[in-house]
C-alpha positions in Angstrom: 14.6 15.5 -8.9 16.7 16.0 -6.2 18.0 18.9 -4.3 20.4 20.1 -1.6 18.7 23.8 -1.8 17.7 25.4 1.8 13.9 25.9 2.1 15.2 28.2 5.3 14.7 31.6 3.2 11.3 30.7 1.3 7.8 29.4 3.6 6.3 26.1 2.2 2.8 25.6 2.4 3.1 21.7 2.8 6.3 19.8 3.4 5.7 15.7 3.3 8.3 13.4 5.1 8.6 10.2 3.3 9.6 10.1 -0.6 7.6 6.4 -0.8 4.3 6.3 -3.2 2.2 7.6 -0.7 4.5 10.7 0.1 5.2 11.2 -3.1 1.6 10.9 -4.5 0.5 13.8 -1.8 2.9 16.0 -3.1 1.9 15.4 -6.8 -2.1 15.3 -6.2 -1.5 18.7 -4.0 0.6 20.3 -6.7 -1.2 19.5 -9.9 -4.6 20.7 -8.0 -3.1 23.8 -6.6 0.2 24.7 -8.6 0.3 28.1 -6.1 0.9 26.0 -3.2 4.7 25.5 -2.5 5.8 21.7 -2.0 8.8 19.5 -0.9 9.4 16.3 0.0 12.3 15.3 2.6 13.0 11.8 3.0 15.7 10.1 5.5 16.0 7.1 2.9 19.5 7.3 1.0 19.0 8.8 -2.7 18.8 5.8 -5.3 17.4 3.4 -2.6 14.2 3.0 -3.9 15.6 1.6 -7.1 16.9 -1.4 -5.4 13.7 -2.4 -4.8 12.3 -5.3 -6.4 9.1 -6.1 -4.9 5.9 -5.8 -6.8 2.3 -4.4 -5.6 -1.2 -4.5 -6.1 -2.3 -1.5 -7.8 -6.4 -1.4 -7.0 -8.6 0.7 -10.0 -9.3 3.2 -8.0 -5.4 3.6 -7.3 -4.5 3.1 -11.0 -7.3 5.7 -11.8 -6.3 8.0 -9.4 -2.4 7.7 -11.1 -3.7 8.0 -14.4 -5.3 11.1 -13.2 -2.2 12.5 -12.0 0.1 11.7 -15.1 1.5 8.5 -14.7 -0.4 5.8 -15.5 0.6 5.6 -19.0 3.9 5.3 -17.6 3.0 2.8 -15.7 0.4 0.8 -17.6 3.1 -1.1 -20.0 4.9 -2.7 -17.4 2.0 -3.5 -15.1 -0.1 -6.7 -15.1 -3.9 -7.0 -14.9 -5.6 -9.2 -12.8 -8.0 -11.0 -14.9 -9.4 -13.9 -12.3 -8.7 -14.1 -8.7 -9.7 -17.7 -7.0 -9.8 -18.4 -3.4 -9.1 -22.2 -1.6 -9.0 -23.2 1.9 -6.9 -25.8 2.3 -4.1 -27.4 4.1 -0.4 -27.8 2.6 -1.1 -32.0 2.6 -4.1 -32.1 0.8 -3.8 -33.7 -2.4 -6.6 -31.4 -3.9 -7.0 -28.0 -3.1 -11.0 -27.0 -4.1 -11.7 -23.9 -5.2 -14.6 -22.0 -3.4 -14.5 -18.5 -4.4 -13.5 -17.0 -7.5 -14.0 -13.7 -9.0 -13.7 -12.0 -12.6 -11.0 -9.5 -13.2 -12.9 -6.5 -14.2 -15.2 -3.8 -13.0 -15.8 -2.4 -15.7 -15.3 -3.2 -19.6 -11.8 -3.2 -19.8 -11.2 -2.1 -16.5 -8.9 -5.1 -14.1 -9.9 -5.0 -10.3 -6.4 -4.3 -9.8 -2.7 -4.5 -11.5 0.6 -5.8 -10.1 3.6 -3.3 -10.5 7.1 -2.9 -9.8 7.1 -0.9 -7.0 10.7 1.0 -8.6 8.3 1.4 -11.8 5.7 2.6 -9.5 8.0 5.0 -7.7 10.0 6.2 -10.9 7.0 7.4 -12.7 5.7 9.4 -9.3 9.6 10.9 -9.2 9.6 12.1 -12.7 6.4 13.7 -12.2 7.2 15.0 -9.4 10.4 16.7 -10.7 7.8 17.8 -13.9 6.0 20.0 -11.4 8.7 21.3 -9.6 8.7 19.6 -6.3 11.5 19.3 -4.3 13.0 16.2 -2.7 15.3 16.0 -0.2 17.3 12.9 0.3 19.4 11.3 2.9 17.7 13.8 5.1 15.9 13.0 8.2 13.2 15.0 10.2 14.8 15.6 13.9 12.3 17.6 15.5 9.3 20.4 14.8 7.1 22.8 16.4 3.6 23.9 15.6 3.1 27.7 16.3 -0.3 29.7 15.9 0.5 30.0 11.8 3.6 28.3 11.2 5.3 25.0 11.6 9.1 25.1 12.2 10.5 21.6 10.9 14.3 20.9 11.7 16.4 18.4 9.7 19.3 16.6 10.8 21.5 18.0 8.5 21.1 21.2 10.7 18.5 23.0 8.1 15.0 24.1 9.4 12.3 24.5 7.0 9.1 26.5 7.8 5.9 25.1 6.7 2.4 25.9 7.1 1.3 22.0 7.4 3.6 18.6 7.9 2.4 15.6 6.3 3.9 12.2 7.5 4.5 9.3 5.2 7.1 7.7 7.0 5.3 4.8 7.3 4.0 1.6 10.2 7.1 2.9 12.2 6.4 6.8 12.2 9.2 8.4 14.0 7.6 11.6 13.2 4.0 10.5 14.5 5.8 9.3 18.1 7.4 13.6 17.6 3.7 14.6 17.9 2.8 13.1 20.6 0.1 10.7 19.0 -0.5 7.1 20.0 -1.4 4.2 18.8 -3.5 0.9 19.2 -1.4 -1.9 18.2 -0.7 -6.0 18.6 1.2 -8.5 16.7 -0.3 -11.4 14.9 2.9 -13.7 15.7 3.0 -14.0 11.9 5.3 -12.8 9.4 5.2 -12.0 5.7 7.4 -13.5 3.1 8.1 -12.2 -0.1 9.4 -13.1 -3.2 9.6 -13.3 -6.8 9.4 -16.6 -8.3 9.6 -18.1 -12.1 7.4 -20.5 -13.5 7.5 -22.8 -16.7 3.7 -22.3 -18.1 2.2 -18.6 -18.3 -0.3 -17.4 -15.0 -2.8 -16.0 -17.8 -3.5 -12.3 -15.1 -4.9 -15.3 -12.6 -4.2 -14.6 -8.9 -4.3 -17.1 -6.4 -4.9 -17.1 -2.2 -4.5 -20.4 -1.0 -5.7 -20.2 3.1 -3.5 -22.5 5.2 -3.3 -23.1 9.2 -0.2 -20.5 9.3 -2.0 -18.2 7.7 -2.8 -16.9 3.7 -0.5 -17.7 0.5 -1.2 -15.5 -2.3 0.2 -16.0 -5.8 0.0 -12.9 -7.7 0.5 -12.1 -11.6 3.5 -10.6 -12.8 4.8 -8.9 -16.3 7.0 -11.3 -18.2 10.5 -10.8 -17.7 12.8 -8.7 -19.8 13.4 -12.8 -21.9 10.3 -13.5 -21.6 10.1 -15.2 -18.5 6.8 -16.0 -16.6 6.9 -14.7 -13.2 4.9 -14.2 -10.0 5.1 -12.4 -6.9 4.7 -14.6 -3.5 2.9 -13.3 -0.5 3.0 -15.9 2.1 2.2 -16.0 5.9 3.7 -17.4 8.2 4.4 -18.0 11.8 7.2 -15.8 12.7 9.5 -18.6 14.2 9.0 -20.7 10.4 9.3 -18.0 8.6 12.4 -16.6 9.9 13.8 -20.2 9.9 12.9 -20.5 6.0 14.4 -17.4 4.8 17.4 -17.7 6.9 17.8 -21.3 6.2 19.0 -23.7 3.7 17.8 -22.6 -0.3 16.7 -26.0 -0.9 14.8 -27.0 2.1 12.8 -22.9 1.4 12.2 -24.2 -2.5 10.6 -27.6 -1.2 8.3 -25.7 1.1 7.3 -23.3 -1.4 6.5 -25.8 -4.1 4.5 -27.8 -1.4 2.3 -24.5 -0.9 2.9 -22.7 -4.9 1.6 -26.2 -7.1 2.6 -27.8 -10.2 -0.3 -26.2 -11.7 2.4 -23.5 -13.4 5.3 -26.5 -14.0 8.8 -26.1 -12.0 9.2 -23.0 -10.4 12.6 -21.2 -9.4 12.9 -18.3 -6.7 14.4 -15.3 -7.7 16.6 -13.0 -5.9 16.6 -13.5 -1.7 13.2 -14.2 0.0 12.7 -11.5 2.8 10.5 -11.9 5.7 8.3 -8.9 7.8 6.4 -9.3 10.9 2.8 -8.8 10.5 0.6 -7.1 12.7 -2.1 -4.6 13.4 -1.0 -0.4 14.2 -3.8 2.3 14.2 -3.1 5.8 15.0 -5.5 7.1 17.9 -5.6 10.6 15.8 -4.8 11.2 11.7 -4.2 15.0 12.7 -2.6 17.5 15.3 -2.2 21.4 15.1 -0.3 21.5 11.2 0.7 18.1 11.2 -1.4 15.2 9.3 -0.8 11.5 8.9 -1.0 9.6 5.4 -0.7 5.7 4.7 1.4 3.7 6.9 2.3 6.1 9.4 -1.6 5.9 10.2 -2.4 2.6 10.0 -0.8 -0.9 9.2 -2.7 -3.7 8.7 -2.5 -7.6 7.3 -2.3 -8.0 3.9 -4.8 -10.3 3.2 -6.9 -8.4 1.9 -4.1 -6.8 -0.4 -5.2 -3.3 0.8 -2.5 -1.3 2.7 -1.0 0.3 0.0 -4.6 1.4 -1.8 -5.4 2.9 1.5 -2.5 4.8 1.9 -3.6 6.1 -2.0 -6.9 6.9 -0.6 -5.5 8.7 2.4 -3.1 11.2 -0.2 -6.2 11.2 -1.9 -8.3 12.8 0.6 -6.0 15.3 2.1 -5.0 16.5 -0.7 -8.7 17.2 -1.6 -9.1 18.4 2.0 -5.9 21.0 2.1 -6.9 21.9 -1.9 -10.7 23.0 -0.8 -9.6 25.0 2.2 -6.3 26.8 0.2 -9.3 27.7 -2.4 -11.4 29.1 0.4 -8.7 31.3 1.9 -9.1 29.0 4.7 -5.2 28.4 6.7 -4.5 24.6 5.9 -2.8 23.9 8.9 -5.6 24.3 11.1 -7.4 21.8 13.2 -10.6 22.9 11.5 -9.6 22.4 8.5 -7.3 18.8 9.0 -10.4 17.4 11.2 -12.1 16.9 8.3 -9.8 14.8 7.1 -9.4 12.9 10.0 -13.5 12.4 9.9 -12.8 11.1 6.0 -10.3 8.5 6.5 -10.7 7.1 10.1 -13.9 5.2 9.8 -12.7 3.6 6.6 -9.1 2.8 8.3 -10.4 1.2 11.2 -13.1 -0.7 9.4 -10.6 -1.7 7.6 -8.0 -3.1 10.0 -10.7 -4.9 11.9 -12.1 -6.6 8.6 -8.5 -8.0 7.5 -7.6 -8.2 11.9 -11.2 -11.3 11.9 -10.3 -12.5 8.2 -6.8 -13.1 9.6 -8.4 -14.4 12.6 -10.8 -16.7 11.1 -8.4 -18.6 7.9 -5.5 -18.7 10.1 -7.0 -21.7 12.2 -7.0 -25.3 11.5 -10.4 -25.4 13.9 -12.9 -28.2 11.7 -16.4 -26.3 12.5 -14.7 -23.1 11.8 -13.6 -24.2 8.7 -16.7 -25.8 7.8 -18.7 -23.0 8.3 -16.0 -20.5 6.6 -16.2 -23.2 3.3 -20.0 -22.9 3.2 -19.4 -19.1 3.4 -17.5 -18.7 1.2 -19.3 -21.5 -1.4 -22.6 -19.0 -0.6 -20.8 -15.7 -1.5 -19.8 -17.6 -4.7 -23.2 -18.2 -5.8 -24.4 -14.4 -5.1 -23.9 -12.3 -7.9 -24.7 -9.4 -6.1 -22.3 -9.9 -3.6 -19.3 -10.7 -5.6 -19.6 -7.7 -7.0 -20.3 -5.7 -3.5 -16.4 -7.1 -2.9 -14.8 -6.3 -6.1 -16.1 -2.6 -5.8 -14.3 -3.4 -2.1 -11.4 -4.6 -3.7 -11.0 -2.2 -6.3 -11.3 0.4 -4.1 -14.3 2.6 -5.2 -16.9 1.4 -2.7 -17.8 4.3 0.3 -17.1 7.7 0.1 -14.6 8.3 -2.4 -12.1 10.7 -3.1 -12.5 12.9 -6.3 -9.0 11.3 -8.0 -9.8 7.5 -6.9 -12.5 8.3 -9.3 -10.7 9.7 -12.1 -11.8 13.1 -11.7 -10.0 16.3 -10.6 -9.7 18.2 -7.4 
């Protein structure tokens, strides 16, 4: 749903800037919980765009539970893949046998993958029409130009020359948060002097749900499953890091001399493989907001945090984040408590920010520790990695990790309702 309609006449409780997943899965999570509160989404993003997109992501359980919770998982679920086995080498692009020294079932529960892969359009679509289903308004082609916080009410001006009062802002603009700079909030960042290339590549023989993260000197290659084409096709989606120089080199560069160097890294394992649409290339690097909250304004996903993915997490974060405020703002509405408050957002910020940082440090060493061609640090990572591989225990301590249920968390990660 889209709509033109000035919110100038009409008080929102919660406006959200950014119509991605996570924006638009902290509208729907606050909705359905609360259907008195008033939402709308504004997004500076052209309407349509998000259907040119034809990247794929890893959907965690906990993510996929949390969607299924909110109505659109069995939208969803027919054009995802599962991950049924995920295996783990350290290796370098010339060895003439890559051994395997990690691998993990798919499932964490009876019929329950770690994680699926899914379009993100599919992904998007089916938060859009649910959306629309509960009435929530997005604004497109719209950006935020400025705001001000007063004592019980947040005055949000577009660029289009419409303000909209709110009693809390929510910003999903993601790594780049123009809106987070607006507030006066700063973060801790570096670059890794790596980038991340992405693409969709075909493949003669079927990937059976099998992922794949090959750990090279420039850094992780992950293969990851994808739904058969519309003919049948077998396809996968390529994560692979690089140093930024290479990488912009390879995607820049001659097709042929790109398809060599991915086959050198992707296998035969699979047969001939064929890249799919044009490989694109992002700089990688680590961004942590100081503070998740200020005086009616909260930060969700990207805009507070971006980190590597090697540990595939970013997005599930960002899920866990829309997650939690929601539950946060939905509690406090319920207790006739103003949602816009400091009181009321620090708990929030006291949620998420242990978890974010802890996170961005784990995948900051991880990065730090594959990314080397080092012999004794390799040798000790390989016997590390061959120990975790014979603990049962600990396997499954880091599929509950990866699937996103470990810690303290949120009420629709679980399945359950606000």
């Amino acid at each position: 749903m889209t709509t033109t309609q000035s919110h100038e006449d009409r008080p929102l409780d919660v406006l959200v800037a950014g119509a991605g997943y996570v924006g638009l899965a902290t509208a729907v999570s606050l909705k359905q919980a609360r259907p008195n509160l008033s939402v709308a989404v504004v997004d500076a993003a052209p309407a349509g765009v998000w259907q040119k997109d034809t990247r794929a992501s890893a959907i965690a359980a906990a993510a996929s539970r949390m969607l299924d919770r909110l109505g659109c998982w069995e939208e969803i679920l027919p054009q995802a893949q599962a991950m049924t086995e995920m295996v783990i080498t350290d290796s370098r692009t010339t060895d003439p046998v890559r051994p395997v020294f990690l691998t993990f079932d798919g499932e964490i529960a009876p019929g329950e993958p770690f994680a699926h892969m899914v379009a993100n359009k599919v992904l998007n679509g089916a938060l859009r029409r649910r959306a629309a289903e509960l009435g929530i308004d997005i604004i497109e082609g719209v950006a935020v130009s400025s705001f001000e916080a007063g004592p019980a009410i947040m005055k949000v001006h577009l660029a289009d020359g419409v303000s909209v009062e709110t009693r809390l802002l929510a910003a999903a603009d993601g790594v780049k948060s123009k809106l987070r700079d607006m507030a006066g909030i700063k973060t801790v960042t570096w670059e890794y002097g790596q980038s991340g290339i992405v693409c969709t590549v075909g493949h003669e023989r079927p990937h059976n749900g099998r992922a794949e993260e090959h750990f090279f000197p420039a850094g992780p290659f992950a293969v990851l499953p994808l739904k058969p084409g519309e003919d049948g096709s077998n396809r996968s989606s390529i994560v692979w890091t690089e140093r930024t120089a290479d990488a912009e080199k390879l995607v820049s560069g001659d097709e042929l001399v790109f398809e060599v160097e991915l086959e050198q890294r992707f296998g035969l394992k699979l047969g001939e493989i064929r890249v799919e649409g044009k490989p694109r290339a992002w700089p990688l690097g680590l961004t942590l907001a100081r503070a998740f909250v200020a005086h009616r304004f909260a930060l969700v996903g990207d805009a507070a945090h971006g980190i590597h993915p090697i540990a595939g997490q970013g997005l599930n974060l960002g899920f866990k984040d829309a997650a939690a405020l929601a539950e946060t703002v939905v509690e406090a509405d319920r207790l006739g408590q103003d949602i816009g408050t400091l009181d009321v957002l620090e708990r929030y910020q006291i949620w998420r920010r242990f978890d974010t940082v802890q996170m961005g440090v784990t995948t900051d060493v991880l990065n730090r520790m594959f990314s080397s061609d080092f012999a004794p640090l390799r040798q000790v990572r390989d016997i590390g990695l061959g120990l975790v591989d014979r603990m049962p225990r600990l396997k499954e301590f880091f599929i509950r990790q990866a699937s996103g249920l470990a810690g303290d968390t949120p009420r629709l990660l679980k399945g359950e309702a606000i």
